[in-house]
PDB file of N, CA, C and O in Angstrom:
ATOM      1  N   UNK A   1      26.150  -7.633   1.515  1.00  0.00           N
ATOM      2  CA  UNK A   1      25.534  -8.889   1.843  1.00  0.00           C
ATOM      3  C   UNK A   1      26.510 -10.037   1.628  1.00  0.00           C
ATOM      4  O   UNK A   1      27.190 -10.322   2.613  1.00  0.00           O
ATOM      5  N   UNK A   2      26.647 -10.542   0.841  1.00  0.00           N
ATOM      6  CA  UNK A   2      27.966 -11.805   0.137  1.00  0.00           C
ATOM      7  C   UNK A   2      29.003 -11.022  -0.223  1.00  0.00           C
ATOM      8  O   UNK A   2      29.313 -10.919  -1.410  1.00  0.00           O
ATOM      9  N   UNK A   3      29.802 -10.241   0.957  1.00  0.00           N
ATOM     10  CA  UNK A   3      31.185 -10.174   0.543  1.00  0.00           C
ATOM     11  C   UNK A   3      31.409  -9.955   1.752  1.00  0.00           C
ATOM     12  O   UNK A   3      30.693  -9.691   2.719  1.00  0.00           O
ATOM     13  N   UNK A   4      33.124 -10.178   1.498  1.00  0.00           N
ATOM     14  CA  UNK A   4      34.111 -10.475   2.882  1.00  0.00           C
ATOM     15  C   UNK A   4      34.464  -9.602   4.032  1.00  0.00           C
ATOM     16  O   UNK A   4      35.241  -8.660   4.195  1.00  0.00           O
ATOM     17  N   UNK A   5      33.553 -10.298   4.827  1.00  0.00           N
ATOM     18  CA  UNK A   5      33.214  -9.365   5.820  1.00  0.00           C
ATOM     19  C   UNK A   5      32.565  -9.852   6.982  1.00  0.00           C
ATOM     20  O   UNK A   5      31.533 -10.521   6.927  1.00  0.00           O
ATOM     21  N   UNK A   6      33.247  -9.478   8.227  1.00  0.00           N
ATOM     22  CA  UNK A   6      32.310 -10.375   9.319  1.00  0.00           C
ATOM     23  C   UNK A   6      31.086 -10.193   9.488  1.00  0.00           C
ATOM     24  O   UNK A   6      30.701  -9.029   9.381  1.00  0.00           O
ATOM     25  N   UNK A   7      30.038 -11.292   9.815  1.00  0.00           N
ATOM     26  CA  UNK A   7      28.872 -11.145  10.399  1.00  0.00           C
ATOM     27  C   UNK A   7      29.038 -10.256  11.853  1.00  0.00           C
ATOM     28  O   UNK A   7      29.928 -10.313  12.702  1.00  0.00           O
ATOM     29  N   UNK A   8      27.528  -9.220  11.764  1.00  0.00           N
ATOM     30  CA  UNK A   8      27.223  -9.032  12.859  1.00  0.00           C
ATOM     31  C   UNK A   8      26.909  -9.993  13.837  1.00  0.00           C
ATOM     32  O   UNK A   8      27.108  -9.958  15.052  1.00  0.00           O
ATOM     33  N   UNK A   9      26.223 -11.133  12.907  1.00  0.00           N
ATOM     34  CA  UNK A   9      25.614 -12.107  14.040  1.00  0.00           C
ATOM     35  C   UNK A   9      25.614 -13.221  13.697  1.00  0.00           C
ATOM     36  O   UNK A   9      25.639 -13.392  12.479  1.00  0.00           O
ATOM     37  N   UNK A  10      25.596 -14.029  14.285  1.00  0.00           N
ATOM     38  CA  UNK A  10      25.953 -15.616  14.424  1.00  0.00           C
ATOM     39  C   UNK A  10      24.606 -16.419  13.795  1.00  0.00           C
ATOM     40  O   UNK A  10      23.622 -16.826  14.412  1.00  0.00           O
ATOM     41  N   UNK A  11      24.914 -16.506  12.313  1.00  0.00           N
ATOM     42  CA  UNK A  11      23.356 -17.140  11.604  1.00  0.00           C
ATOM     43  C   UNK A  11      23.741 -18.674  11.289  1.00  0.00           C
ATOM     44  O   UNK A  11      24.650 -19.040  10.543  1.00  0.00           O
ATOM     45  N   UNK A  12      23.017 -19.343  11.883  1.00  0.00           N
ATOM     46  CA  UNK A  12      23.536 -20.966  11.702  1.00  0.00           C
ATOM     47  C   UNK A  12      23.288 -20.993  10.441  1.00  0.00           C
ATOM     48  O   UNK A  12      22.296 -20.528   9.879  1.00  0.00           O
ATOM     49  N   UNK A  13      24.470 -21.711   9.820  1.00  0.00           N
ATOM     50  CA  UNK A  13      24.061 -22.970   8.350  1.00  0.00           C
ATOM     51  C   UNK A  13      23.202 -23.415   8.057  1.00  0.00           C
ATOM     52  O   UNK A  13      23.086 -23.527   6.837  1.00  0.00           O
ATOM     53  N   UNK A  14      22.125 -23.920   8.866  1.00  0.00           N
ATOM     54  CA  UNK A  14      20.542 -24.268   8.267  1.00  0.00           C
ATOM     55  C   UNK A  14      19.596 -23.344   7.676  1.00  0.00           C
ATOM     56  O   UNK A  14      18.670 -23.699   6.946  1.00  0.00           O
ATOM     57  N   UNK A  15      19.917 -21.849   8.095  1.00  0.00           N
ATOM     58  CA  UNK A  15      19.468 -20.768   7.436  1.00  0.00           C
ATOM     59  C   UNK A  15      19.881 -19.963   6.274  1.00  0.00           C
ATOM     60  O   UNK A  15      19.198 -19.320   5.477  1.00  0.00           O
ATOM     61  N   UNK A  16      21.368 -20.171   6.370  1.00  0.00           N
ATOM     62  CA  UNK A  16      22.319 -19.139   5.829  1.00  0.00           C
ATOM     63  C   UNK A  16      22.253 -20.263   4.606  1.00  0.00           C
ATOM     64  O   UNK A  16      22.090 -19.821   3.469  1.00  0.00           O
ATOM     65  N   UNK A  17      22.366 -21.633   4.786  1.00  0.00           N
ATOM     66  CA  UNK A  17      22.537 -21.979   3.227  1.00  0.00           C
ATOM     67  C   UNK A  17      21.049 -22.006   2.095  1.00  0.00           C
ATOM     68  O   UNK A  17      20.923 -22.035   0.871  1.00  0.00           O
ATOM     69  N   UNK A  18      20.327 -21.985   2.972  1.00  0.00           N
ATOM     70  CA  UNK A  18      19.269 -22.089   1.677  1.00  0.00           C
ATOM     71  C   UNK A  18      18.738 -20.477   1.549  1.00  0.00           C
ATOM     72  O   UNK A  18      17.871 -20.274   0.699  1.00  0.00           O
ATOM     73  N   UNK A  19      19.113 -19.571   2.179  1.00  0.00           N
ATOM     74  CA  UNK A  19      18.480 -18.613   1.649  1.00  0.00           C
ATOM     75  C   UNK A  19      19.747 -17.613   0.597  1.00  0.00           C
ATOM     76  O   UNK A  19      19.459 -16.604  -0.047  1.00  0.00           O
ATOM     77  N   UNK A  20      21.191 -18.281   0.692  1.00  0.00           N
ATOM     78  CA  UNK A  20      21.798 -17.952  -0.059  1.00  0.00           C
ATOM     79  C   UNK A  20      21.722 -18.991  -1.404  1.00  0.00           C
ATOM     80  O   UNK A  20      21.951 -18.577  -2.541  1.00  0.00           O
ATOM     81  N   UNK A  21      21.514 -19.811  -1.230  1.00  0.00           N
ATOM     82  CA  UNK A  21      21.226 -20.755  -2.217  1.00  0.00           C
ATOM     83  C   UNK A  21      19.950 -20.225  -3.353  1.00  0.00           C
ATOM     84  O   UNK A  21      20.018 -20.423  -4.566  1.00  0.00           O
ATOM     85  N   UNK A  22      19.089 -19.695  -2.827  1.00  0.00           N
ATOM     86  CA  UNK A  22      18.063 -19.379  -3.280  1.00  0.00           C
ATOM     87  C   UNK A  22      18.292 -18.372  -4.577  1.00  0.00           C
ATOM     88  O   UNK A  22      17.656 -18.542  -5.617  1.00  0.00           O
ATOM     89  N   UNK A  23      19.376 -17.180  -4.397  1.00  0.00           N
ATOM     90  CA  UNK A  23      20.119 -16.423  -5.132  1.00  0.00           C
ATOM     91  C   UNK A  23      20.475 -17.368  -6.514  1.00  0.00           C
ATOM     92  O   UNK A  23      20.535 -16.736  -7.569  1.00  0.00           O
ATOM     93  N   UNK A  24      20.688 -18.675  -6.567  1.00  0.00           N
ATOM     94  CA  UNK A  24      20.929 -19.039  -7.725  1.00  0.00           C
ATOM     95  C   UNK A  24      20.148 -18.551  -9.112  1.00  0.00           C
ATOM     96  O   UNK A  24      20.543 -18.231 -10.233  1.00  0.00           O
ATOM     97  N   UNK A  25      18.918 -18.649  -8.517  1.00  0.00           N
ATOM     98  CA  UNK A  25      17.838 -18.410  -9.375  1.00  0.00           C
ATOM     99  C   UNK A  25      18.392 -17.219 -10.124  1.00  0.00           C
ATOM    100  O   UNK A  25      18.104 -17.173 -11.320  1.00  0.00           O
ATOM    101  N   UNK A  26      19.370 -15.943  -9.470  1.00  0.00           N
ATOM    102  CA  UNK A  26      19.486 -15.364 -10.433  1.00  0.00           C
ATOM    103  C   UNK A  26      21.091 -15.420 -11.683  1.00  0.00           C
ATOM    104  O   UNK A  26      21.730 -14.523 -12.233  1.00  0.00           O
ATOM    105  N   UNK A  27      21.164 -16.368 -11.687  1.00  0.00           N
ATOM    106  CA  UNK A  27      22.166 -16.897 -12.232  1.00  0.00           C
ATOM    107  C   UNK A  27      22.340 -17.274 -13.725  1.00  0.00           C
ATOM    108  O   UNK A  27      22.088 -18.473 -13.839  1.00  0.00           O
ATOM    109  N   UNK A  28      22.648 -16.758 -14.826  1.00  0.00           N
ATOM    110  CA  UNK A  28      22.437 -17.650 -15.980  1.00  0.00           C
ATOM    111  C   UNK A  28      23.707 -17.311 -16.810  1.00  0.00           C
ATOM    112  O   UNK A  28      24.468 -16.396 -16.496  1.00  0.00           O
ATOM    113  N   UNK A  29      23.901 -18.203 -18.009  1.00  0.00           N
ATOM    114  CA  UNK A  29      25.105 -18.264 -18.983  1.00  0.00           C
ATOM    115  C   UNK A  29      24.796 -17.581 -20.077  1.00  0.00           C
ATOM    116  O   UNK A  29      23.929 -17.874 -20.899  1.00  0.00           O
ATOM    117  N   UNK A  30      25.860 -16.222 -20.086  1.00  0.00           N
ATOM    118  CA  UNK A  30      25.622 -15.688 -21.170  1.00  0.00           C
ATOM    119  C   UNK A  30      26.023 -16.555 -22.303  1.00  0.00           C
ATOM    120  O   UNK A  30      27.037 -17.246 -22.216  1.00  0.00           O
ATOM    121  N   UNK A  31      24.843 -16.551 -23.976  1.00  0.00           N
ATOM    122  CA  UNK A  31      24.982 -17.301 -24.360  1.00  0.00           C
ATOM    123  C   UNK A  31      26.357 -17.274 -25.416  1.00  0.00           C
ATOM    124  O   UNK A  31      26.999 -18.278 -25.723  1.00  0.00           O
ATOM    125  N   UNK A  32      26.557 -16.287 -25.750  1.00  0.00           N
ATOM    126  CA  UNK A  32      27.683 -15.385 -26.779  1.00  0.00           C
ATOM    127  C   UNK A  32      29.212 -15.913 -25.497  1.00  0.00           C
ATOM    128  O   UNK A  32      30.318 -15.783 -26.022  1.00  0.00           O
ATOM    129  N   UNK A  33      29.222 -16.168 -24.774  1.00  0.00           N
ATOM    130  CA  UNK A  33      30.480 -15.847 -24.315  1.00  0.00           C
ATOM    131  C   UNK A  33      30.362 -17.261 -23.807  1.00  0.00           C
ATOM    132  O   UNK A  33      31.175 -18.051 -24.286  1.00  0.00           O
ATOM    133  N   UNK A  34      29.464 -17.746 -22.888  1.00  0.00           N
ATOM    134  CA  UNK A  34      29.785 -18.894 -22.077  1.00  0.00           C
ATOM    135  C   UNK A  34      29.765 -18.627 -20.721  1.00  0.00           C
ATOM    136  O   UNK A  34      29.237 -19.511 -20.047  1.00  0.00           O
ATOM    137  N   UNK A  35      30.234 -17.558 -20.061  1.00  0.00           N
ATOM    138  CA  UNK A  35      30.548 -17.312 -19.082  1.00  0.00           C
ATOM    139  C   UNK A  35      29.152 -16.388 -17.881  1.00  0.00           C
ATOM    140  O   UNK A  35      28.736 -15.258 -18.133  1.00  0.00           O
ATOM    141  N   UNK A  36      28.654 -17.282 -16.579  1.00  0.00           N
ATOM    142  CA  UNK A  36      28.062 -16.939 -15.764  1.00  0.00           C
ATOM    143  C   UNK A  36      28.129 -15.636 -15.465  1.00  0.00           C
ATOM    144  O   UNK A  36      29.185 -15.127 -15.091  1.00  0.00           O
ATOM    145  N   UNK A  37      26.841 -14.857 -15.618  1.00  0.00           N
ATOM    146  CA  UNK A  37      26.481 -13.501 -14.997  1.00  0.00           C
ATOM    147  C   UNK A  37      25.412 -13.782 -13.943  1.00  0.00           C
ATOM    148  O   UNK A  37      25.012 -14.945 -13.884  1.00  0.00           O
ATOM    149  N   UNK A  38      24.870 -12.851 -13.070  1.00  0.00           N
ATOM    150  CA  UNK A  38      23.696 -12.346 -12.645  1.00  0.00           C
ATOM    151  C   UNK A  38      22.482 -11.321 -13.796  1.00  0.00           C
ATOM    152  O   UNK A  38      22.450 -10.236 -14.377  1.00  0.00           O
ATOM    153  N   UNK A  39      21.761 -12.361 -13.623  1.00  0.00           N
ATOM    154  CA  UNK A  39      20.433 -11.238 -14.344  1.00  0.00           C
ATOM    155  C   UNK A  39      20.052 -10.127 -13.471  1.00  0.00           C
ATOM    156  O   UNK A  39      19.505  -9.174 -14.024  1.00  0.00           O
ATOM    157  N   UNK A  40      20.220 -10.082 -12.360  1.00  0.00           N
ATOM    158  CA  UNK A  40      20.125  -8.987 -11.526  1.00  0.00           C
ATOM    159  C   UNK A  40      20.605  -8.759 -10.716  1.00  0.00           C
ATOM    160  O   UNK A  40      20.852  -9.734 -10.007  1.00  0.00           O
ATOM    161  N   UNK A  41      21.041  -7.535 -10.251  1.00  0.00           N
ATOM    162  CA  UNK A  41      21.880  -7.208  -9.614  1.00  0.00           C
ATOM    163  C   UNK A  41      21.606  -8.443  -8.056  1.00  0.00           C
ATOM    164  O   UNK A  41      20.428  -8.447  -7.699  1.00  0.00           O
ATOM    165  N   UNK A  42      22.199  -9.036  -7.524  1.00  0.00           N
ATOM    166  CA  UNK A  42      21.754  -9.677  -5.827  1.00  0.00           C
ATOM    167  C   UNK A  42      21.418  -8.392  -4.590  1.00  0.00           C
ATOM    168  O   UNK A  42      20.401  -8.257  -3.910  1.00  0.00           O
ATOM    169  N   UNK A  43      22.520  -7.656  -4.605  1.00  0.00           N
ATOM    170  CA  UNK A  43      22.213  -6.701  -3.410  1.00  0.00           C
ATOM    171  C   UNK A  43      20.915  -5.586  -3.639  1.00  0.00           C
ATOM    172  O   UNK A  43      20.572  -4.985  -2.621  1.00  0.00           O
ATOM    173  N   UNK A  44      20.275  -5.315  -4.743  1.00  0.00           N
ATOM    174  CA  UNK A  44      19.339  -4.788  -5.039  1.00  0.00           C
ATOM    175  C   UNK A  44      17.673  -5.965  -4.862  1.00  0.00           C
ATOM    176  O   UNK A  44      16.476  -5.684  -4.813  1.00  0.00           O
ATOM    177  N   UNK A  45      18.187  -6.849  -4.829  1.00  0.00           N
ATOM    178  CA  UNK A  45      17.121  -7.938  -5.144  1.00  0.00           C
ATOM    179  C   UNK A  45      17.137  -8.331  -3.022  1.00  0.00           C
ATOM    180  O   UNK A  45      16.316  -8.272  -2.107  1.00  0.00           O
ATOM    181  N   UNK A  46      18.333  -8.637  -3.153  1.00  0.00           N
ATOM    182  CA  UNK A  46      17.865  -8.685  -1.514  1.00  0.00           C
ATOM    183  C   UNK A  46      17.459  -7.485  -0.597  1.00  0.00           C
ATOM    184  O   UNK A  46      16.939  -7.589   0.514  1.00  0.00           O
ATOM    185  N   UNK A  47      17.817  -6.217  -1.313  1.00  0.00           N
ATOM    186  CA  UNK A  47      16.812  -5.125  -0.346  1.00  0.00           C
ATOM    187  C   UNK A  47      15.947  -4.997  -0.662  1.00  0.00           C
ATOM    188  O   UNK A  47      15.369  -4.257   0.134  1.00  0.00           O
ATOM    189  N   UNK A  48      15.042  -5.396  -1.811  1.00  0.00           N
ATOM    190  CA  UNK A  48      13.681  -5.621  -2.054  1.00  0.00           C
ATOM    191  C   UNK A  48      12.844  -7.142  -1.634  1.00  0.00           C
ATOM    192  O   UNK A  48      11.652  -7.113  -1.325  1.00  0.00           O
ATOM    193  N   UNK A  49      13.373  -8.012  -1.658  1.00  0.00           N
ATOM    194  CA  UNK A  49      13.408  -9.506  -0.746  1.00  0.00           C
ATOM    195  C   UNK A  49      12.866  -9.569   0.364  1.00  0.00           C
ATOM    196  O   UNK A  49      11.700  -9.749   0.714  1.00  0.00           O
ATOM    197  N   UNK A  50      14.226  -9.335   1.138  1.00  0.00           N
ATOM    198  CA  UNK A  50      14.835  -9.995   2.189  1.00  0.00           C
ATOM    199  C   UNK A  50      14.121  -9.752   3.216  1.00  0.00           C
ATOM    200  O   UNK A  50      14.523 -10.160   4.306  1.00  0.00           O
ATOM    201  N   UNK A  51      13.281  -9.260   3.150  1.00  0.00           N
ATOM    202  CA  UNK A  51      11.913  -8.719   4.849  1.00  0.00           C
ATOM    203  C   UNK A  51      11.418 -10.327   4.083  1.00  0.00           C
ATOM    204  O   UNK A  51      11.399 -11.306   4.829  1.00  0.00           O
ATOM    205  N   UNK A  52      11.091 -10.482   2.807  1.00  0.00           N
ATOM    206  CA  UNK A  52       9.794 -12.069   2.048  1.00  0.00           C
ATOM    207  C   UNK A  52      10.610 -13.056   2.923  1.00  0.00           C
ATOM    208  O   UNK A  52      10.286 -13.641   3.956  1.00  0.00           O
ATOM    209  N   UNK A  53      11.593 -13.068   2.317  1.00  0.00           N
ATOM    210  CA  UNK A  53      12.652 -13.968   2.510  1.00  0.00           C
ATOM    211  C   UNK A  53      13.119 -14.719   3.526  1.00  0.00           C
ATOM    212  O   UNK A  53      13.445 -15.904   3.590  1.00  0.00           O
ATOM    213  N   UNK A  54      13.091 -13.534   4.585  1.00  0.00           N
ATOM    214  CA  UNK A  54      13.398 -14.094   6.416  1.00  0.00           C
ATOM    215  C   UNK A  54      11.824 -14.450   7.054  1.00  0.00           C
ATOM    216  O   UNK A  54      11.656 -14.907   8.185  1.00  0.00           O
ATOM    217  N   UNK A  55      11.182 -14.270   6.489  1.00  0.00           N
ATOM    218  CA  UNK A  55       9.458 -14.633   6.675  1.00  0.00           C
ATOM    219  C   UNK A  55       9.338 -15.754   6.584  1.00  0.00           C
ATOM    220  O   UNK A  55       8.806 -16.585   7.321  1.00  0.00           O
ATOM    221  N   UNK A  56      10.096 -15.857   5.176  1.00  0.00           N
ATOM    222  CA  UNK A  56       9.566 -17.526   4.436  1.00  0.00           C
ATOM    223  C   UNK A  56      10.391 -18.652   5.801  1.00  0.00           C
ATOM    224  O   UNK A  56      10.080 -19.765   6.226  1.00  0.00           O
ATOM    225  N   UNK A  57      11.150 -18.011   6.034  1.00  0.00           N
ATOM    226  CA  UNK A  57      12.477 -19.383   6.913  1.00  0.00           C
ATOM    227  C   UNK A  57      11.182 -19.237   8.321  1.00  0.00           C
ATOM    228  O   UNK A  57      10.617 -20.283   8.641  1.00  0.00           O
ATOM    229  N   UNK A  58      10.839 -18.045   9.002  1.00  0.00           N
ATOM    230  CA  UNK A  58      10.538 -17.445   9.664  1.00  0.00           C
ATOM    231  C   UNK A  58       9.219 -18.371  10.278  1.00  0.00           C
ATOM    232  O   UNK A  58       9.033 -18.722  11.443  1.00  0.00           O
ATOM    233  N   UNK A  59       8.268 -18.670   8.909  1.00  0.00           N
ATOM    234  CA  UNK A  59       7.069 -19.037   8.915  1.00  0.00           C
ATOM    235  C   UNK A  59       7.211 -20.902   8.904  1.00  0.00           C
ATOM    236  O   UNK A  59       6.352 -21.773   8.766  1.00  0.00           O
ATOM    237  N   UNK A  60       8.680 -20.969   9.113  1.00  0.00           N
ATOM    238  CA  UNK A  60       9.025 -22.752   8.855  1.00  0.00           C
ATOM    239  C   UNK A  60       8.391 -23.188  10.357  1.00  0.00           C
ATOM    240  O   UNK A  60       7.756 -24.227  10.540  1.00  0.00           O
ATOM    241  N   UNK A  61       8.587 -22.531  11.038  1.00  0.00           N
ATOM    242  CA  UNK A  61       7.944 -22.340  12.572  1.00  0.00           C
ATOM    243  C   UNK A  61       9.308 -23.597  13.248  1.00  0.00           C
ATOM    244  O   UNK A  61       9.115 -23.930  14.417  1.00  0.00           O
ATOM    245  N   UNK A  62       9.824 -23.853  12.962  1.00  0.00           N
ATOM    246  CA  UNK A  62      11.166 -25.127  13.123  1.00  0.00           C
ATOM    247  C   UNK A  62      12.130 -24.331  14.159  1.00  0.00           C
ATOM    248  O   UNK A  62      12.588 -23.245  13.804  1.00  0.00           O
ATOM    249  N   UNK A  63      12.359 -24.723  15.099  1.00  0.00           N
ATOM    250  CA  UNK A  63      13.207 -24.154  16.280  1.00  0.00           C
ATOM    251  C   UNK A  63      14.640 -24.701  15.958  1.00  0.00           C
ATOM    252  O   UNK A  63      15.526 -23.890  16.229  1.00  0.00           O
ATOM    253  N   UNK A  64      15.132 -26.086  15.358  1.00  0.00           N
ATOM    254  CA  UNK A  64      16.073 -26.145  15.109  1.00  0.00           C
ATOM    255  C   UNK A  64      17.104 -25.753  13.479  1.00  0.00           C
ATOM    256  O   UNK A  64      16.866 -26.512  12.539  1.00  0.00           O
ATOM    257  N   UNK A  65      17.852 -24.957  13.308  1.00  0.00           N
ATOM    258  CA  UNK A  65      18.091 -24.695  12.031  1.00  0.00           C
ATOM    259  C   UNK A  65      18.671 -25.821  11.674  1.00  0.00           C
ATOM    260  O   UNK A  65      18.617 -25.572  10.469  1.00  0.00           O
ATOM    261  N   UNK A  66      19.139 -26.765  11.710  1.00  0.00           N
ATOM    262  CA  UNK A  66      19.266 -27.717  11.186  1.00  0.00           C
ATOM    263  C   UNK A  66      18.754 -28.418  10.230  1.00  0.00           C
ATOM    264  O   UNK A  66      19.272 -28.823   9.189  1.00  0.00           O
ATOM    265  N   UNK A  67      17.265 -28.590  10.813  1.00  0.00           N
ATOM    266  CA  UNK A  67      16.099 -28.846   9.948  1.00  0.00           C
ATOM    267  C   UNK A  67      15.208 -28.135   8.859  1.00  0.00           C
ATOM    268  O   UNK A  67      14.336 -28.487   8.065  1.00  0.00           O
ATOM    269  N   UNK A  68      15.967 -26.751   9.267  1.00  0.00           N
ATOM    270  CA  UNK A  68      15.326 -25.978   8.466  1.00  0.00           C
ATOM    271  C   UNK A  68      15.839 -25.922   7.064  1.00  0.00           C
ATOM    272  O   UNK A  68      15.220 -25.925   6.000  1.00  0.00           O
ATOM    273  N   UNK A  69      17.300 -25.865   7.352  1.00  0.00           N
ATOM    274  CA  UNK A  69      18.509 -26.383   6.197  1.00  0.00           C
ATOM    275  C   UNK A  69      18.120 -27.649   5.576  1.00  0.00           C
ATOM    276  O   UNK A  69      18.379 -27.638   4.373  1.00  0.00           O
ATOM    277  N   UNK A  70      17.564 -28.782   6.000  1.00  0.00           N
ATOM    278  CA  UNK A  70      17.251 -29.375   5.291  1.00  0.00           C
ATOM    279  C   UNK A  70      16.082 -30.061   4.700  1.00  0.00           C
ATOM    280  O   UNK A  70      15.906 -31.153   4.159  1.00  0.00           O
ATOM    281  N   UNK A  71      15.344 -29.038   4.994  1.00  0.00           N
ATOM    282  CA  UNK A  71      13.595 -28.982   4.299  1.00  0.00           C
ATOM    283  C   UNK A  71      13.735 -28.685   2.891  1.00  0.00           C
ATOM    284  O   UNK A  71      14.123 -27.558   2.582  1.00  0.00           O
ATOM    285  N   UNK A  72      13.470 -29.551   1.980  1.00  0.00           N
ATOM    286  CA  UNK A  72      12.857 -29.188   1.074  1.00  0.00           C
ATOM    287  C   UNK A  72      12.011 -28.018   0.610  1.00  0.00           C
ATOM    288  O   UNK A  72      12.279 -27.321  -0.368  1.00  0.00           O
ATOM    289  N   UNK A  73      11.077 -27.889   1.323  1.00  0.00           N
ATOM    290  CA  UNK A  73       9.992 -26.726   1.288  1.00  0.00           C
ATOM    291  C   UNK A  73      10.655 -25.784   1.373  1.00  0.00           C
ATOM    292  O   UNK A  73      10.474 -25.125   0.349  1.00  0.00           O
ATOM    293  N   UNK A  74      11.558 -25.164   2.212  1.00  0.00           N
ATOM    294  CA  UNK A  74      12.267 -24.040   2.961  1.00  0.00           C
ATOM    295  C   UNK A  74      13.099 -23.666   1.388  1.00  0.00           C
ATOM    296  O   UNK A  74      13.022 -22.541   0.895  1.00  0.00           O
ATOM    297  N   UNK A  75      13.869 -24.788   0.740  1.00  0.00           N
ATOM    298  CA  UNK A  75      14.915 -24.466  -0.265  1.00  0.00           C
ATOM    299  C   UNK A  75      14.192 -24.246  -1.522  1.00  0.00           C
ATOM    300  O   UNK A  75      14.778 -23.698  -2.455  1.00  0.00           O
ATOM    301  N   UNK A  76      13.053 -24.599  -1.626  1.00  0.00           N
ATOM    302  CA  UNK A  76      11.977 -24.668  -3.118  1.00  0.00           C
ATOM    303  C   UNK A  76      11.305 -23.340  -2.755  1.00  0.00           C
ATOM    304  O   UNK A  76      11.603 -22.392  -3.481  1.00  0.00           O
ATOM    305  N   UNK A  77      10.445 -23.114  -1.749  1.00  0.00           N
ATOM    306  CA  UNK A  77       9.973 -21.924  -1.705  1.00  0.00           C
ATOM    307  C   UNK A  77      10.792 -20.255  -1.624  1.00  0.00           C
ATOM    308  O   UNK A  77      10.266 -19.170  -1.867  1.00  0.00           O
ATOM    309  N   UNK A  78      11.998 -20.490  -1.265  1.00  0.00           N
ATOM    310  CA  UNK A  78      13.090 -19.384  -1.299  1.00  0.00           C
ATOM    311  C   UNK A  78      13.748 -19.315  -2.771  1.00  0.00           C
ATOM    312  O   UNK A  78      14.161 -18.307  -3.343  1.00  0.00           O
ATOM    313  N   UNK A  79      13.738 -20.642  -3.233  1.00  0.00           N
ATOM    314  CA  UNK A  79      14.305 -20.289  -4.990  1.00  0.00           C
ATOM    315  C   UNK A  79      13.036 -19.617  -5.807  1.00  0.00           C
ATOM    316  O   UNK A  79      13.107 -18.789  -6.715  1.00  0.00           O
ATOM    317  N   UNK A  80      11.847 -20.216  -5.221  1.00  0.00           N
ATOM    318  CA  UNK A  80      10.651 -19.775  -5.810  1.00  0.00           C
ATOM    319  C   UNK A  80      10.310 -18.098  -6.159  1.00  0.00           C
ATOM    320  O   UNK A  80       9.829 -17.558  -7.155  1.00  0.00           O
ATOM    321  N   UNK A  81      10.738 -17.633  -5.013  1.00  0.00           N
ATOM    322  CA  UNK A  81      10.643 -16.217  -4.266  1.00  0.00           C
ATOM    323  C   UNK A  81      11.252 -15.537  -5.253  1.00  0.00           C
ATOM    324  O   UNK A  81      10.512 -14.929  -6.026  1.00  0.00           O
ATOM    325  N   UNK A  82      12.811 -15.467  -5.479  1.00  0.00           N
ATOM    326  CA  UNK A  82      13.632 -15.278  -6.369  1.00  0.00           C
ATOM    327  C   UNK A  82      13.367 -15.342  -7.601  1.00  0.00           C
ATOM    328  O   UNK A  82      13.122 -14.318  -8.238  1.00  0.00           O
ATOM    329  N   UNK A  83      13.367 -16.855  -8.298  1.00  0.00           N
ATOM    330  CA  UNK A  83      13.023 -17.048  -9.537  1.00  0.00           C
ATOM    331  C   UNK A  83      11.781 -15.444  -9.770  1.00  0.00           C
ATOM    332  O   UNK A  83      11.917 -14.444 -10.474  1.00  0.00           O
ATOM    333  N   UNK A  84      11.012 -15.733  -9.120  1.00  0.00           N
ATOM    334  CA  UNK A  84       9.527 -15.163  -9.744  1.00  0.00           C
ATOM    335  C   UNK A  84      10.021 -13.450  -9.431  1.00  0.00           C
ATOM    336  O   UNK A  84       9.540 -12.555 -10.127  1.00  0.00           O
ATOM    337  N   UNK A  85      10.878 -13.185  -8.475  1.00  0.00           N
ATOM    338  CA  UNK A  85      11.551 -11.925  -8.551  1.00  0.00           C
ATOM    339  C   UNK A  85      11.942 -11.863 -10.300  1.00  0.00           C
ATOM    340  O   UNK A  85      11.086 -11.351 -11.022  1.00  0.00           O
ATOM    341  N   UNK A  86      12.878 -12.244 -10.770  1.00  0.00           N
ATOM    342  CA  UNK A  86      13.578 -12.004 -11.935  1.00  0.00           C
ATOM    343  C   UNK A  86      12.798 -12.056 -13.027  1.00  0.00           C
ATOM    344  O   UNK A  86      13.272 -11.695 -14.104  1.00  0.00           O
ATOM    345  N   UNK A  87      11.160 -12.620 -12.915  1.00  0.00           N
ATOM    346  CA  UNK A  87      10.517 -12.483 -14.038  1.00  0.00           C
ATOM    347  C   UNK A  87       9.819 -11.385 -14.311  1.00  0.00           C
ATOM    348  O   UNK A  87       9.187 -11.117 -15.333  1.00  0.00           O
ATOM    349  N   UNK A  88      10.001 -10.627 -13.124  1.00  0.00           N
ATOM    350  CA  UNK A  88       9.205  -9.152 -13.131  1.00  0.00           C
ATOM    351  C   UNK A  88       9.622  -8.410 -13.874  1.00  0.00           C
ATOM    352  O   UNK A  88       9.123  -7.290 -13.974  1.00  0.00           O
TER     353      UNK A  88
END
């Protein structure tokens, strides 16, 4: 998923940034060291996701990604998704 490697397909920036953005959620500082881990693995979390995930952008019903990139709703409800993933 997030490594270097071409896309099959041409996903505009209005999509691609908030649903990678959303991944933050699993992000935190270990406290002993300082240094940023993942609480969960990402590529395991997005094959359990990512059908929610392309729904949530999916259900924005917004024809231009542009706008979709910069909805509020679109970037709160995809961190939401996540977050509440990692509390399981």
């Amino acid at each position: 998923m997030f490594y270097q490697a071409g896309l099959k397909y041409l996903v505009p920036k209005g999509i691609l940034y908030p649903v990678v953005g959303a991944f933050r959620a699993l992000v935190e500082v270990d406290p002993g060291t300082g240094i940023y881990r993942w609480k969960k693995d990402p590529f395991m979390v997005w094959n359990d996701l990512g059908e929610r995930i392309a729904g949530i952008v999916w259900d924005e019903k917004e024809e231009n990604p542009e706008y979709i990139g910069k909805s509020k709703n679109v970037w709160s409800n995809l961190f939401k998704e996540v977050l509440l993933y990692t509390l399981v």
